[in-house]
N, C-alpha and C positions, 0 to 999 in steps of 0.2 A: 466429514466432507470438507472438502477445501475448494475456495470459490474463488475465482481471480476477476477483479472487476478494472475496467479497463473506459476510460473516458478522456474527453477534452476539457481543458480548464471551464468550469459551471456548467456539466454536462448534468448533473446529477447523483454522480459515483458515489458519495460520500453519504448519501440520504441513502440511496438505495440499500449502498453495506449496515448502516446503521439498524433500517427495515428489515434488513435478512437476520443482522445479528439479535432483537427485539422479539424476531418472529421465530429464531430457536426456540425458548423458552428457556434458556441456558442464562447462569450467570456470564456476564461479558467484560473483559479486559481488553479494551480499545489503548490500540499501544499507538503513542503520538510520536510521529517525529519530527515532525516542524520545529525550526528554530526560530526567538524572533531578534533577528540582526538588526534589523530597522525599524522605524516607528510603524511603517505600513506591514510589514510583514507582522510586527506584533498585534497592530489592531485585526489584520486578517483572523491570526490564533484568537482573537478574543469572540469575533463575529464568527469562527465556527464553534466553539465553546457555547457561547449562548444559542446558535441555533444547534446545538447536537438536541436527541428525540428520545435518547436511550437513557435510563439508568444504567450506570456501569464504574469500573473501576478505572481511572484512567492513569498509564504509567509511560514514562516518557525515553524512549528510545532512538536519540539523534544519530549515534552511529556502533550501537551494539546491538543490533536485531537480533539475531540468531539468539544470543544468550538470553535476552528477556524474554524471546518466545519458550525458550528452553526453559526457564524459570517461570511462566504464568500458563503452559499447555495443561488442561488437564480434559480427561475422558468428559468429563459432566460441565464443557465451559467452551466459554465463543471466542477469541480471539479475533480483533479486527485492526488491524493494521491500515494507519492511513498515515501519510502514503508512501508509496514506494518509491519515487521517483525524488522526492520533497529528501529520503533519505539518502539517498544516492548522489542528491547535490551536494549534501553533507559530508560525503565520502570523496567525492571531487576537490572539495575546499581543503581538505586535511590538507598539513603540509610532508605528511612522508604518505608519498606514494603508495606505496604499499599496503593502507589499509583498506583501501580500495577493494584490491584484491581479494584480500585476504576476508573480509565483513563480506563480500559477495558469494566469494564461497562456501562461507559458513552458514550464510544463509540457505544457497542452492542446498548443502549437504543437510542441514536439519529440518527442511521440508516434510520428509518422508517419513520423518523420526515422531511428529507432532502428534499428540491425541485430539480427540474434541474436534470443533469445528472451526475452521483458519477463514477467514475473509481477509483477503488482501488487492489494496485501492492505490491503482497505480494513472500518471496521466500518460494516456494515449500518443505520443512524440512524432508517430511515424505518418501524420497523414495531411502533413503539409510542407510547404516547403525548404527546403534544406536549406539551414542558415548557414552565414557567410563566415563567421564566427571558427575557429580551431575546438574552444573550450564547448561552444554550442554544440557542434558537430559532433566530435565526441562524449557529449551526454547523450545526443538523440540516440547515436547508433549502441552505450551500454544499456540507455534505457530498454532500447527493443530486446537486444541481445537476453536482459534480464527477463521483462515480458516473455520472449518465447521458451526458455527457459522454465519458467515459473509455470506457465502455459500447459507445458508436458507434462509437471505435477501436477496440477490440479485436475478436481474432476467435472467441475463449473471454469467456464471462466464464460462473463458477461461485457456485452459493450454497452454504454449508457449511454445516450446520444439525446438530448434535451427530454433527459428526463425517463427515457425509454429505454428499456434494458432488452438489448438482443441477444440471444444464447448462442454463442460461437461454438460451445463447448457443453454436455450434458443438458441436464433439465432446463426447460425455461422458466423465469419468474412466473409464479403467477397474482 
């Protein structure tokens, strides 16, 4: 099962994926991709680290996704990807263009490939308003782009909305 979970900054996405990945019953490799550039963004990774709820293996993928999903999929395991967007700013910063692309693809393509169960936690972009921003602009509309995307593989995908997970897509939480 691959489950796309889809929220607003402290919507809840993050718990929620953790609860799905806990309530497999499956070993879990929670793939990190957060960077911490700044002193704020570091203590952010530290205050999700100490509130994560899962035992798990945690391995850290800023901007080679595809490969470590490729390297940590297996039939009998959870994969939880947080997040996707966090990764993508990643991919924006590079300075050759090109990886962009090319890490989005690789991603889209090994999707379909993956065993076991995929949870992936991406933030929600599209439902406020358009920033004034060129670089803003441009994240929102590949973020969506990727969401819809990602969307069409999966056979879940959830909106979490303080806290509350609605099923856009397959089964609802229960």
């Amino acid at each position: 099962m691959k489950t796309l979970i889809l929220g607003g900054v402290r919507s809840g996405k993050s718990r929620l994926a953790e609860r799905l990945a806990a309530g497999s019953g499956l070993p879990v490799t929670y793939v990190a991709t957060a960077t911490a550039g700044d002193a704020e963004m570091a203590a952010r990774i530290a205050a999700h680290r100490a509130q994560r709820s899962i035992d798990c293996t945690v391995v850290e993928a800023p901007i080679a996704l595809a490969d470590t999903l490729l390297r940590h999929a297996r039939e009998d395991a959870c994969l939880l990807v947080d997040c996707l967007t966090l990764w993508l700013t990643n991919l924006l910063m590079q300075d050759d263009a090109t990886v962009l692309e090319r890490e989005r693809a690789a991603l889209v393509a090994v999707i379909d490939q993956l065993p076991g169960q995929l949870l992936l936690v991406g933030n929600e972009t599209g439902m406020g308003i358009v920033p004034l921003g060129e670089l803003s602009r441009r994240y929102c509309d590949l973020a969506g782009t990727l969401h819809q995307t990602l969307a069409a593989r999966c056979e879940r995908v959830l909106l979490t909305v303080a806290g509350l997970p609605l099923a856009l897509k397959g089964a609802p939480v229960t």
